[in-house]
C-alpha positions in Angstrom: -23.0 -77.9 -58.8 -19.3 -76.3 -59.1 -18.0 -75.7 -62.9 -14.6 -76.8 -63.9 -12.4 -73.8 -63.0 -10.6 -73.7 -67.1 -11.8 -73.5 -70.0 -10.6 -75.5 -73.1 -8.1 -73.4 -74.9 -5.4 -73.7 -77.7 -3.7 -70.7 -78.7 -0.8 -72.8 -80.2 -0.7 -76.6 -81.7 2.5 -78.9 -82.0 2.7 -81.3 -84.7 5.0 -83.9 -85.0 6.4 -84.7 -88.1 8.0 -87.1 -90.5 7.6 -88.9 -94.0 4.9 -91.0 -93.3 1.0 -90.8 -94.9 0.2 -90.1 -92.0 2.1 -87.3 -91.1 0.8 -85.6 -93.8 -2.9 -86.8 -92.5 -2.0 -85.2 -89.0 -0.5 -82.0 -90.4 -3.8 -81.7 -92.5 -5.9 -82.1 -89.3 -3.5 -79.7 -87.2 -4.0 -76.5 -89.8 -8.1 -77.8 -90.1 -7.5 -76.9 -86.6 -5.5 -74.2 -86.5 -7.7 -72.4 -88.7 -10.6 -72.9 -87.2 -9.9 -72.3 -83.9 -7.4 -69.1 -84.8 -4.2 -70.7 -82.7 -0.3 -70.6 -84.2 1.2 -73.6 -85.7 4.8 -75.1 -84.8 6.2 -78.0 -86.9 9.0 -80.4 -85.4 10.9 -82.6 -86.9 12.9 -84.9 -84.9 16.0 -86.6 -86.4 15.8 -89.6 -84.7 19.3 -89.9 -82.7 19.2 -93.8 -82.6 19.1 -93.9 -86.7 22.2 -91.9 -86.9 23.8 -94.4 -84.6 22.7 -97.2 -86.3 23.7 -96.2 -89.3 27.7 -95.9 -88.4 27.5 -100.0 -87.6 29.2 -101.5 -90.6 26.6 -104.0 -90.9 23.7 -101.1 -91.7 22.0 -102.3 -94.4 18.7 -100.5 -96.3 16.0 -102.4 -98.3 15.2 -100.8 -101.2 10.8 -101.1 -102.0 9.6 -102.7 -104.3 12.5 -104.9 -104.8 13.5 -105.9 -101.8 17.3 -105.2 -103.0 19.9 -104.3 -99.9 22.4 -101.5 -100.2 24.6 -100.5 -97.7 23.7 -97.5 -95.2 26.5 -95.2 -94.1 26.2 -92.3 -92.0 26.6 -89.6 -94.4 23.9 -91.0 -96.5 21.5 -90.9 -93.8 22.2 -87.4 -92.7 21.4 -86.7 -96.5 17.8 -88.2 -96.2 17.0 -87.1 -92.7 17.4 -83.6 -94.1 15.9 -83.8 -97.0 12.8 -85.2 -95.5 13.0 -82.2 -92.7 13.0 -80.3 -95.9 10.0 -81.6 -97.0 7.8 -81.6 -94.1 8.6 -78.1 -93.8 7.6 -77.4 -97.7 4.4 -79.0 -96.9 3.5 -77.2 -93.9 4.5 -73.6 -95.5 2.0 -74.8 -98.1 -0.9 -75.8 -96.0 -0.5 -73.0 -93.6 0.1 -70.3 -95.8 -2.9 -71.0 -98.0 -5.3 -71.5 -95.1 -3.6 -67.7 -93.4 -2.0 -69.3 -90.3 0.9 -68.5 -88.4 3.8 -71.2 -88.2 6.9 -72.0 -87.4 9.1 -75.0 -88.1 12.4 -76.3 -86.0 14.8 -79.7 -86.4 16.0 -80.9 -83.3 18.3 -84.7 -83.0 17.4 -86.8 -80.0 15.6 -89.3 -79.3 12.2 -89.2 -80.8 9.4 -89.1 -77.6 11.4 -87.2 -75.5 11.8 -84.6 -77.9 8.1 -84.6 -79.2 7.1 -84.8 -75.5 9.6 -81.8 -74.6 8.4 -79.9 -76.7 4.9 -80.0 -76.4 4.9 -79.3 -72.6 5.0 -75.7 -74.4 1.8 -76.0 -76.5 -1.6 -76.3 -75.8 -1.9 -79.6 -78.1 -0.1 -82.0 -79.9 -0.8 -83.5 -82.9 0.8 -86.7 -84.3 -0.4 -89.5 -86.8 -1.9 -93.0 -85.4 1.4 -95.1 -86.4 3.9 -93.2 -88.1 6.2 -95.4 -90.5 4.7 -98.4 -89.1 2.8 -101.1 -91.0 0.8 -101.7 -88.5 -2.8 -103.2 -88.7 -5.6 -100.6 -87.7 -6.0 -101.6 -83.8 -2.8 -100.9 -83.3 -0.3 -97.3 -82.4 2.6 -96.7 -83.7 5.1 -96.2 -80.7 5.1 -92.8 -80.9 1.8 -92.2 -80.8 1.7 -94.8 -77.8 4.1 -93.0 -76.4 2.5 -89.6 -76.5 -1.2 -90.9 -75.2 0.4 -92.0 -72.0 2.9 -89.3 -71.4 1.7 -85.9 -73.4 1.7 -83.0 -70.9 -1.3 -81.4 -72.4 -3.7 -82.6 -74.6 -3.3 -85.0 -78.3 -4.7 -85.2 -81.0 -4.1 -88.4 -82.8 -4.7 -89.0 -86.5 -5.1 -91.4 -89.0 -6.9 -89.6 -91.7 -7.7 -86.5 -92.1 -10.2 -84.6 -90.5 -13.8 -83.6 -91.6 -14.8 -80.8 -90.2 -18.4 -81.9 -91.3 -18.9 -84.9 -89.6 -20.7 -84.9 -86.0 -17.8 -84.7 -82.8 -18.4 -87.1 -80.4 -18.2 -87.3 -76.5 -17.9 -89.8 -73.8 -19.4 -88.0 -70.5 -20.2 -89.2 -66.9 -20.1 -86.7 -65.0 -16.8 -86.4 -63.8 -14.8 -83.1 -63.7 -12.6 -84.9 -66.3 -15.0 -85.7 -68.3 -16.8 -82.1 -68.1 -13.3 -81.1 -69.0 -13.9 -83.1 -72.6 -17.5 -82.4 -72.8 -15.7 -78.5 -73.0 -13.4 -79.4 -75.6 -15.8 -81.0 -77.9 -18.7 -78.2 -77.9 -15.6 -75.8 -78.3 -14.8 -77.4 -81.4 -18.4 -78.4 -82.7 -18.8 -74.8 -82.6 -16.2 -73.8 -84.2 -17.0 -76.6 -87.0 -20.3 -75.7 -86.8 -20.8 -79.5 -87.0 -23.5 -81.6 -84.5 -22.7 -82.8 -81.2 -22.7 -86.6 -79.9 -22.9 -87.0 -76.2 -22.5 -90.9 -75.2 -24.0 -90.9 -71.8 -22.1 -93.6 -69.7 -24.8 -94.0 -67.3 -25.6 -97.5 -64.7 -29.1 -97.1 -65.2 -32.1 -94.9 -67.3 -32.4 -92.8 -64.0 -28.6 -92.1 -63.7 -28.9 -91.5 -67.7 -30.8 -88.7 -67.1 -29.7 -87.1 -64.2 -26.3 -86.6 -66.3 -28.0 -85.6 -69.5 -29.6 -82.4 -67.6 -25.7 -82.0 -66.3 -24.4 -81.9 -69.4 -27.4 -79.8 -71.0 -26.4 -77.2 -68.3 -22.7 -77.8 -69.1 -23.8 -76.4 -72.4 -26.1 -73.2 -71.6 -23.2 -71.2 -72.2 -22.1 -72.6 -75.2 -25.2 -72.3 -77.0 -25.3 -76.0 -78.3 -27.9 -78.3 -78.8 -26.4 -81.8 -78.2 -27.8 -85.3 -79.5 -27.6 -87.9 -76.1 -27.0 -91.6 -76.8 -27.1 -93.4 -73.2 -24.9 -96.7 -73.1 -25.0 -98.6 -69.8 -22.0 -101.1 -68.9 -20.8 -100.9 -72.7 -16.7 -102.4 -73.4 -13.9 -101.2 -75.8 -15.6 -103.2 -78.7 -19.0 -101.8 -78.0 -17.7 -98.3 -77.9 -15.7 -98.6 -81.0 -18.9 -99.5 -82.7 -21.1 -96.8 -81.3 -18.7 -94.1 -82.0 -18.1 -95.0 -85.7 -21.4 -95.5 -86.1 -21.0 -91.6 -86.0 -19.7 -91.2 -89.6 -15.8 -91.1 -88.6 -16.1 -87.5 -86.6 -13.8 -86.2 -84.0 -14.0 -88.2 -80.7 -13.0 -86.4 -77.4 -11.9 -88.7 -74.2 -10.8 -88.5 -71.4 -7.7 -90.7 -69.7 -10.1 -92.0 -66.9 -14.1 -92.4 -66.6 -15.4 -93.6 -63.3 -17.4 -97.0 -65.4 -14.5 -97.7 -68.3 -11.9 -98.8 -67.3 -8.9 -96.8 -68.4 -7.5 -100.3 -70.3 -10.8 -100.0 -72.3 -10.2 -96.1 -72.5 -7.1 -96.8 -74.5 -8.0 -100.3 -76.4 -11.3 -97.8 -77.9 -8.5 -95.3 -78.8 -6.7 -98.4 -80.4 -9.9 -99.7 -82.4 -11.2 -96.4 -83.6 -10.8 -95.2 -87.2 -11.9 -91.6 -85.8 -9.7 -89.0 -85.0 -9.2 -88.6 -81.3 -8.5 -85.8 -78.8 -7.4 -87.1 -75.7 -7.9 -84.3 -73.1 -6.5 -84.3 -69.7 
């Protein structure tokens, strides 16, 4: 059998940054990461072009929480806040990064906020943004950025809710496909480096075909050195998935975009459902 021709890398991780919880929650995740896996940081803060605009309209109006209160938004004062949160997530990443000894770098750029995320991580190895952002947005759903980015990223994502625990198993859809030997390479790369257990969800037709990739995927491994636990799951959903995988204690799931028996509308309705952090890999 051939072996995928590249190995799962990062050398350097983008994350995307703004106010929100969780921001902070991906920006936590990205130095875990970082850390562990010795790559350079690069923080980016997009002022979003389309507030700026807004907030020349006469009619821009702010509502003030907990009260509810409206007070009019000019352009100036928005410039104001759009810097002083840049200012912020920068303070925070110094912080993080500094005390965990990794190199970083920060930048502000204006535009419109996935074009300029997705620029700029055509020039890193992954990109790292929260689930939703400043959105409200019940747990099944992505915020649009992070929508945005697990369509379109160049490379691979990592998308976040909470942070990450480094001590929970990481879990893995495989099938056999050179995609999915491509994420079967991610994960043991980073249960390794966590030094965590490995979850292999076999996506198998039938207890023959279950096997047949389990011995695939224990060879994958060989070089790795790790011992994987298998959990076979024939003609399972979204739904099912979602269940399976947080059965799992909330650890790192790896995908791929496209397995040959899930659809890749389940694919992203299990990325959707899931509380887990998860590393899209194409």
């Amino acid at each position: 059998m051939s072996e995928p021709t590249t190995e799962f890398v990062v050398r350097r991780i983008l994350i995307a940054l703004d106010a929100s919880a969780q921001s902070m929650a991906a920006l936590k995740a990205a130095v875990t990461l970082a850390a562990e896996l010795g790559a350079d940081l690069e923080g980016l803060f997009v002022e979003d072009a389309n507030l700026v605009r807004i907030a020349t309209l006469p009619i821009a109006r702010r509502v003030l929480f907990p009260s509810a209160a409206e007070e009019p938004l000019d352009s100036s004062c928005m410039e104001r806040e759009l810097k002083a949160m840049a200012r912020h997530a920068q303070r925070s990443l110094a912080t993080m990064a500094e005390n965990s000894g990794i190199r970083w770098t920060f930048r502000v750029v204006r535009g419109k906020v996935p074009v300029e995320i997705l620029a700029a991580a055509s020039e890193s190895d992954l990109l790292t943004v929260g689930r939703s952002g400043w959105s409200l947005a019940r747990r099944m759903q992505l915020g649009s950025t992070a929508q945005n980015a697990a369509m379109n990223a160049p490379k691979a994502l990592l998308l976040v809710k909470q942070p990450l625990e480094v001590d929970r198993p990481v879990v893995v859809l495989f099938d056999g496909s050179p995609l999915a030997e491509q994420a079967l390479r991610a994960a043991a790369r980073f249960a390794g480096a966590f030094q965590s257990q490995l979850t292999i969800f076999i996506l198998a037709d039938s207890p023959e075909n279950a096997k047949t990739l389990m011995r695939r995927a224990t060879h994958l491994l060989k070089k790795d050195k790790i011992e994987a636990n298998f959990r076979p799951v024939f003609a399972a959903g979204a739904l099912q998935l979602a269940d399976a995988v947080e059965s799992e204690t909330g650890g790192l799931l790896v995908l791929c975009r496209q397995y040959a028996r899930v659809p890749e509308n389940e694919i992203q309705e299990l990325v959707r459902r899931v509380g887990n952090p998860v590393l899209l890999v194409r």
